[in-house]
C-alpha positions as CSV (number, residue, x, y, z in Angstrom):
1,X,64.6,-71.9,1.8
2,X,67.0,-71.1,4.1
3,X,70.5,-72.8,4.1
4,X,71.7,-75.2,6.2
5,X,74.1,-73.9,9.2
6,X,77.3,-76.1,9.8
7,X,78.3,-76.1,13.5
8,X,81.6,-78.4,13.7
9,X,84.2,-76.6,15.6
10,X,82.0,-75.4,18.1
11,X,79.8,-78.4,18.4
12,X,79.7,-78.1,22.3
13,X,78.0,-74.8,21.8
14,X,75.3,-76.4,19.6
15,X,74.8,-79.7,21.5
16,X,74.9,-78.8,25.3
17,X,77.6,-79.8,27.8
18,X,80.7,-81.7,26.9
19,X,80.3,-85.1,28.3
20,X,81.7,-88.4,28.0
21,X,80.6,-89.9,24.4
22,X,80.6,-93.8,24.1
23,X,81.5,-95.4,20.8
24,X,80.5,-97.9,18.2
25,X,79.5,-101.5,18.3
26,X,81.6,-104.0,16.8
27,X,80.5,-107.8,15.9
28,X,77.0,-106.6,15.5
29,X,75.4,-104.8,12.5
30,X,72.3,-103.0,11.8
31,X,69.1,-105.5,11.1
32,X,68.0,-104.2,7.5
33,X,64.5,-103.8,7.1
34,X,63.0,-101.1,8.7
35,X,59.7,-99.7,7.4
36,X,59.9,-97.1,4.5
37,X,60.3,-93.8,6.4
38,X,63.1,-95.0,8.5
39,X,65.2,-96.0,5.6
40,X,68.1,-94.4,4.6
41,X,67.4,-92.0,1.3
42,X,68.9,-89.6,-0.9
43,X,72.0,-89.8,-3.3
44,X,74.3,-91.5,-0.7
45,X,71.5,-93.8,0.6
46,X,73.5,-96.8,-0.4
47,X,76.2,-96.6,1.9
48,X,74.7,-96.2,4.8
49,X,71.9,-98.6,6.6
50,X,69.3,-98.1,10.1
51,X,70.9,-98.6,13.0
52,X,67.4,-97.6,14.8
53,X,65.9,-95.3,17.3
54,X,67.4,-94.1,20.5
55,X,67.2,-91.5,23.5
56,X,69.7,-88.6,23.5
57,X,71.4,-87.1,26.5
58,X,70.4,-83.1,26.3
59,X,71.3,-81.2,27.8
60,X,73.8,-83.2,29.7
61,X,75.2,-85.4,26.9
62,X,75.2,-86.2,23.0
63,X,75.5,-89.6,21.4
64,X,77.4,-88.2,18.8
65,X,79.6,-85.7,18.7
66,X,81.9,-85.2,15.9
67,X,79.7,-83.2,14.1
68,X,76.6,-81.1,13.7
69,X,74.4,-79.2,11.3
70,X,70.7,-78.3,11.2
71,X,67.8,-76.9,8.7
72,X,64.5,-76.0,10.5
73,X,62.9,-75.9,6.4
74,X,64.5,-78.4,4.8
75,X,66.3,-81.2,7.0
76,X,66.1,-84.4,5.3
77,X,67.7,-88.3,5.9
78,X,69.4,-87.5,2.8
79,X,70.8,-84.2,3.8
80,X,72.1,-85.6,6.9
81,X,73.8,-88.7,5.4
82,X,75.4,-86.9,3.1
83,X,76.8,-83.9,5.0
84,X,78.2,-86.9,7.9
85,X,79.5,-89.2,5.0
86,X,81.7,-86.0,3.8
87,X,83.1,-86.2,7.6
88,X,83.9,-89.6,7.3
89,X,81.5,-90.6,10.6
90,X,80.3,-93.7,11.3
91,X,77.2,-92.7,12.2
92,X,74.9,-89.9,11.4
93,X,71.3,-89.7,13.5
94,X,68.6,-87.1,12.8
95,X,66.5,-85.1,15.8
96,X,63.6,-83.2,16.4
97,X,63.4,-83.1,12.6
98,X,65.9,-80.6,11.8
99,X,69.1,-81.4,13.7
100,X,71.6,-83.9,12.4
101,X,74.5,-84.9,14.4
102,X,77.0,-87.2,13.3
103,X,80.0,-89.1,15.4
104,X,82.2,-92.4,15.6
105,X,80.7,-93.3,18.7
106,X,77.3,-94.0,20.6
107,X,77.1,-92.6,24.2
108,X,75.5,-94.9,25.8
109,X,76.5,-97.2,28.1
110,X,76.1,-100.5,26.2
111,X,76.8,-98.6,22.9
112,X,73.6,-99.9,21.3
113,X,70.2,-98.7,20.1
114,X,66.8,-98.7,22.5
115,X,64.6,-99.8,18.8
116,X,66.4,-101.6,17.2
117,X,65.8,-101.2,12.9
118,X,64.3,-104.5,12.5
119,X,61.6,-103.4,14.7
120,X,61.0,-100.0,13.5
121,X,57.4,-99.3,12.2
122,X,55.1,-96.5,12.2
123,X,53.1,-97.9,15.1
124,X,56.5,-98.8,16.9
125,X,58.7,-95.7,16.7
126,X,60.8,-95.8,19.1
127,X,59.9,-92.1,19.7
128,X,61.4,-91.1,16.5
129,X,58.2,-89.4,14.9
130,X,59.1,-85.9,13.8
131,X,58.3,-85.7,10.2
132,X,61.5,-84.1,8.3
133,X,60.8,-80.2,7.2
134,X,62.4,-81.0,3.5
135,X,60.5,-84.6,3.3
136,X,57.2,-85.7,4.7
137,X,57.5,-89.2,4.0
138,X,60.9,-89.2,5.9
139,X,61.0,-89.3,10.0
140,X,64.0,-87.7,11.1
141,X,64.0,-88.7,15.1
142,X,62.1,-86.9,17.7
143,X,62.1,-84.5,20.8
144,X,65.2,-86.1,22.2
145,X,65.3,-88.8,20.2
146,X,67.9,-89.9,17.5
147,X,67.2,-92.1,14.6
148,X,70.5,-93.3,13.8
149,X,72.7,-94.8,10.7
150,X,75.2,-96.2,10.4
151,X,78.3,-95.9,7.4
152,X,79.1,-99.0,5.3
153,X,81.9,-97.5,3.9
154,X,83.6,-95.6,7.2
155,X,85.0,-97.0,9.8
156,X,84.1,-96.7,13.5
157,X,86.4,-95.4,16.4
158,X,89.1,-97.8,16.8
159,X,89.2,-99.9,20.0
160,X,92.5,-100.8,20.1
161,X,95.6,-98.1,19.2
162,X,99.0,-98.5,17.9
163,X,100.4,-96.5,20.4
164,X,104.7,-95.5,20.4
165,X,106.7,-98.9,22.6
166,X,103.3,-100.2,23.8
167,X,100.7,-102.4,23.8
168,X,97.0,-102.7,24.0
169,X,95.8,-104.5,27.5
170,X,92.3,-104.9,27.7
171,X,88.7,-103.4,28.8
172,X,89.3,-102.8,32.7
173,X,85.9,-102.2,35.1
174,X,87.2,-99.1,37.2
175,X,85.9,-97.9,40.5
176,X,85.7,-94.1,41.1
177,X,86.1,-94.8,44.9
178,X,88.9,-97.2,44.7
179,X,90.9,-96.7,41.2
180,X,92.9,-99.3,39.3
181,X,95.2,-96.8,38.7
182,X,95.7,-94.4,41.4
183,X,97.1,-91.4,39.5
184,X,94.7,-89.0,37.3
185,X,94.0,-85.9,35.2
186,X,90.7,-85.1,34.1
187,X,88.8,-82.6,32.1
188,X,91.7,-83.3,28.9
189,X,89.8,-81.4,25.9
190,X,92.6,-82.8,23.7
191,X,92.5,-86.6,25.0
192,X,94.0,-89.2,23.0
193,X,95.5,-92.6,23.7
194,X,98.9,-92.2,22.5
195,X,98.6,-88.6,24.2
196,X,97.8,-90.2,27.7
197,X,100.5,-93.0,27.1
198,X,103.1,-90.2,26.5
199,X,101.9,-88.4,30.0
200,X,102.1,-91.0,32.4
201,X,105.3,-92.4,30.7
202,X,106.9,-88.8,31.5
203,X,105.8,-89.1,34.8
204,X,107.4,-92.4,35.4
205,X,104.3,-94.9,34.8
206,X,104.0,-97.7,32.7
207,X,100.5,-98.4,32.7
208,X,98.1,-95.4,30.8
209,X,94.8,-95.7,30.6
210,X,91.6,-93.5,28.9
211,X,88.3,-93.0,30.4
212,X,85.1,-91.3,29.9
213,X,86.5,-89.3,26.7
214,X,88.5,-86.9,28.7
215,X,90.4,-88.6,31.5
216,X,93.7,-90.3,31.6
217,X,95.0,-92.7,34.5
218,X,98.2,-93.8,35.7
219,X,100.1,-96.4,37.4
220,X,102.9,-98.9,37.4
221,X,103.2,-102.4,36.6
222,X,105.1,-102.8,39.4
223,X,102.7,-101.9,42.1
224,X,99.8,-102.3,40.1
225,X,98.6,-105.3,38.6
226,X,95.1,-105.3,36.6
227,X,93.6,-108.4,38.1
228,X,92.0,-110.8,36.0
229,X,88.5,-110.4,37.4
230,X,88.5,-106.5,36.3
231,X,88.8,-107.5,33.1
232,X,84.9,-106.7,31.2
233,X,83.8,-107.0,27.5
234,X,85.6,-104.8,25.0
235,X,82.0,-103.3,24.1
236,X,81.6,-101.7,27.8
237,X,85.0,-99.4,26.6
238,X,82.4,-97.4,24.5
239,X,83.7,-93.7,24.2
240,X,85.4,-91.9,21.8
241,X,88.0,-89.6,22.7
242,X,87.9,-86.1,23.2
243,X,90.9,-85.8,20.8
244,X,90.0,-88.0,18.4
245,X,86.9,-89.4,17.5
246,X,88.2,-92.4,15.7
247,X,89.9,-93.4,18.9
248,X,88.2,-95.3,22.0
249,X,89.1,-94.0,25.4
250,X,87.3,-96.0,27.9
251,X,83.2,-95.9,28.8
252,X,81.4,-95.4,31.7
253,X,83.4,-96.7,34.9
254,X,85.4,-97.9,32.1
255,X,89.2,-98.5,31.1
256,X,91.3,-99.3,28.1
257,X,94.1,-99.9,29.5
258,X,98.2,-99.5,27.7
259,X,101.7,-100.6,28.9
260,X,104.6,-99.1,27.7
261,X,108.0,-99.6,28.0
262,X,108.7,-96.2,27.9
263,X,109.2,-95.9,31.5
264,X,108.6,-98.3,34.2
265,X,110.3,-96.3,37.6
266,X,107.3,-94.8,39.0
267,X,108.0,-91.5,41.0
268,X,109.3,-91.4,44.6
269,X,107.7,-89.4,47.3
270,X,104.8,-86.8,47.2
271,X,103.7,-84.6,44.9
272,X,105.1,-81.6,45.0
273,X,104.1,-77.9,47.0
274,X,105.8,-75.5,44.7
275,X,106.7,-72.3,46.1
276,X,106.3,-69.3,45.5
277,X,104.1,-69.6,42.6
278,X,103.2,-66.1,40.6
279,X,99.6,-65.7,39.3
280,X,98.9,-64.4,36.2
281,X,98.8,-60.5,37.2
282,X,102.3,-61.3,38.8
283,X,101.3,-61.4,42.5
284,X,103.7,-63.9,44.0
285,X,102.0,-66.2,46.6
286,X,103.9,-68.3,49.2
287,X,103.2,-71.9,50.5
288,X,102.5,-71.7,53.9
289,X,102.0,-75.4,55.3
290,X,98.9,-77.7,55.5
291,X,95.6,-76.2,57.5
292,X,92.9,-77.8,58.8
293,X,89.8,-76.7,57.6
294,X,86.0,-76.9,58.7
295,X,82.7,-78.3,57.6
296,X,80.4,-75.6,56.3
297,X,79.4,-72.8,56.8
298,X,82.6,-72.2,59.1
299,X,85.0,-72.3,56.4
300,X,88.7,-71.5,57.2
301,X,88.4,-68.8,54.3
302,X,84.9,-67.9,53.1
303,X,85.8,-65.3,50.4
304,X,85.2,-68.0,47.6
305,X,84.9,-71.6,46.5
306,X,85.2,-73.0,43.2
307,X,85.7,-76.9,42.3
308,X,87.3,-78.3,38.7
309,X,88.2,-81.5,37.7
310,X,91.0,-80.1,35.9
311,X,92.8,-78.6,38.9
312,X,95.9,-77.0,39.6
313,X,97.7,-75.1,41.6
314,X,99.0,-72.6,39.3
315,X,95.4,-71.8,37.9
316,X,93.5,-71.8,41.8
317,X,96.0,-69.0,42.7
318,X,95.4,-66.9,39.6
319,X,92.2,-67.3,40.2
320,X,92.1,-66.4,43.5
321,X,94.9,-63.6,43.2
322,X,92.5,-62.0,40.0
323,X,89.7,-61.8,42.6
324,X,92.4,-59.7,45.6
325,X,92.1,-62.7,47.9
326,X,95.5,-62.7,50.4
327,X,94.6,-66.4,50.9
328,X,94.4,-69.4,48.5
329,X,94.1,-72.7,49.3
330,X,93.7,-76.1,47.9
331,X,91.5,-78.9,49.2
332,X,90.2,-82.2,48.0
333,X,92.4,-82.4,44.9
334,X,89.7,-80.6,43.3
335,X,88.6,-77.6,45.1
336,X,90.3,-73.6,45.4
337,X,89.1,-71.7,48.1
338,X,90.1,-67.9,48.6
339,X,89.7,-65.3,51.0
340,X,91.3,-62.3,52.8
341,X,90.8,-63.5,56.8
342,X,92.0,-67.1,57.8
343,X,89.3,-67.9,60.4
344,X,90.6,-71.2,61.1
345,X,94.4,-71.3,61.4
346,X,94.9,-75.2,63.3
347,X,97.5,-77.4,61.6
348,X,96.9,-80.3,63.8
349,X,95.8,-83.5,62.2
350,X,96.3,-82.1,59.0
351,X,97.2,-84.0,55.8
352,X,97.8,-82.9,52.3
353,X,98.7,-85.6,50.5
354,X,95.6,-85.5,47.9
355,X,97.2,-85.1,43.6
356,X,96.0,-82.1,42.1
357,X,92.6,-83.4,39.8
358,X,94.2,-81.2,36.8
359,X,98.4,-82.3,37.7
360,X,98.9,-85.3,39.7
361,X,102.4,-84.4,40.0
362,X,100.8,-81.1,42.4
363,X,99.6,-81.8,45.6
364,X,95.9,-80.0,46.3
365,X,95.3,-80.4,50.4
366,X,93.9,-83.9,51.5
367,X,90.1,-85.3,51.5
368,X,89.5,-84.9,55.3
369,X,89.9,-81.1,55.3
370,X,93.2,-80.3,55.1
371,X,93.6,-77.4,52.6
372,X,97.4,-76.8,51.1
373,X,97.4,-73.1,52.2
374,X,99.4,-70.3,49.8
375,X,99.3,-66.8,51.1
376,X,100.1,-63.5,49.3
377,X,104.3,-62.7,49.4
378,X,105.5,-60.0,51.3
């Protein structure tokens, strides 16, 4: 019998692409009584009940993500319960027999089951029918689908954080095309309420705010008001963060929104064009002014073009001076373009005024093509 393989630390390797990861349902437990092979089982059965059976997100998401460990001979519920109890998860769900993942949150946008437990039988599945390799009597999910438990005796990702002079404000609807708060990173791997809180406080905002695991938002309470009317139920703020899974940052479209008192005198003026900036093999490249560019395939430079939502300047020109571009440029807060010719060199009706998608304090062209253009020091 083969032993089972722990994959914790590099859970994104095992699981697929890291992706925003909705939390726990509060108010509302588990129905108990599902039909024997659904039950919880082994030496830790007790403290944990059926949540029920639900779809997974591979390859472009996991429900839960704070943990992982599989046993193509010998999975069983037991296994699983026990090995996510010693992580202190909330929930532990079993898949395609062998996989068991376990995680504070659900990622899914309502942060509830598709089968409920109650209604779990064999002839109503849910699609969780894989027999477990350790247990016949047990199921243990199903291609793509997770039968999921849920911990009596640990607690679930907490909605609402004590967070350093500040205050929880409430579930926020966002829109991506018109944002609550106007200033964002994205892409944080480390994202964490009181982490956000700090970042926008050092930038001069008030307001913070965590979404979809890995972004943090910023504004200031004296520009920007959450109306009323944005304000959604605390269960659509559904994801853990990417820092800490007992924490809730946001959901889908989602925000949980902070004020501080930290600082409340947002910053004057643009954000800023440094110059020169050195790239990492110590090529010094200078900021030349705002371009137009062009609609493809005419490009302005046409050497390369890679998009992040973590972008900044600092990383586009290393980048771009690694590959022995003379040109870099920044377009669209999120895009780095490179190349050696500048085929389109027009600085009329150009505007970069668009906050670098990694450093909103950076300034990465505008959103009607206008690239911020850096080109190699003399």
């Amino acid at each position: 019998m083969r032993s089972t393989s722990l994959i914790v630390g590099a859970l994104a390797i095992a699981i697929g692409a890291v992706s925003a990861v909705p939390a726990p349902q509060t108010g509302t437990s588990p129905a108990a009584g599902p039909s024997a092979p659904f039950q919880p089982s082994g030496p830790d059965a007790a403290s944990w009940q059926t949540t029920g059976c639900t779809a997974d997100f591979y390859p472009n998401s996991r429900l839960l993500r704070s943990g992982y460990t599989e046993d193509k001979q010998a999975m069983t519920v037991g296994k699983c319960l026990t090995y996510c109890g010693s992580l202190g998860a909330y929930y532990a769900g079993l898949e395609y027999g062998y996989q068991c993942f376990c995680g504070d949150a659900l990622n899914s946008p309502t942060g509830t089951v598709d089968t409920p437990a109650a209604q779990l039988t064999s002839s109503n599945d849910g699609g969780c029918n894989t027999v477990a390799p350790g247990n016949g009597a047990q199921r243990a999910g199903g291609p793509n689908k997770l039968l999921v438990f849920q911990s009596k005796v640990n607690g679930p990702a907490a909605r609402s954080v004590t967070i350093t002079n500040g205050s929880y404000q409430g579930c926020y609807r966002d829109d991506p095309n018109n944002r609550l708060l106007p200033a964002g990173t994205y892409g944080i791997n480390d994202n964490t309420v009181q982490g956000c809180a700090t970042r926008c406080a050092n930038s001069g905002y008030d307001l913070s705010a965590t979404e979809y695991r890995s972004e943090c938002h910023c504004g200031s309470s004296s520009s920007v008001a959450p109306p009323a009317n944005k304000k959604i139920d605390e269960s659509n703020c559904n994801n853990s963060c990417t820092g800490n899974t007992k924490q809730i940052c946001g959901g889908a479209s989602a925000l949980s929104v902070y004020k501080t008192t930290l600082s409340t005198t947002p910053p004057t003026g643009t954000p800023q064009q440094p110059s020169p900036v050195t790239a990492r093999n110590g090529q010094k490249y200078n900021f030349i002014g705002c371009y137009k560019d062009r609609a493809d395939p005419n490009r302005a430079l046409d050497g390369a073009a890679l998009f992040s939502n973590a972008r900044t300047i600092q990383g586009c020109i290393t980048t771009m001076a690694d590959r022995g571009f003379k040109y870099a440029a920044l377009e669209n807060g999120n895009e780095c373009r490179g190349g050696n010719t500048l085929l389109y060199s027009s600085t009329v009706g150009a505007t970069c005024d668009k906050p670098c998608s990694g450093n909103s304090a950076q300034t990465c062209g505008g959103s009607v093509y206008s690239m911020s253009l850096y080109q190699v020091a003399a």
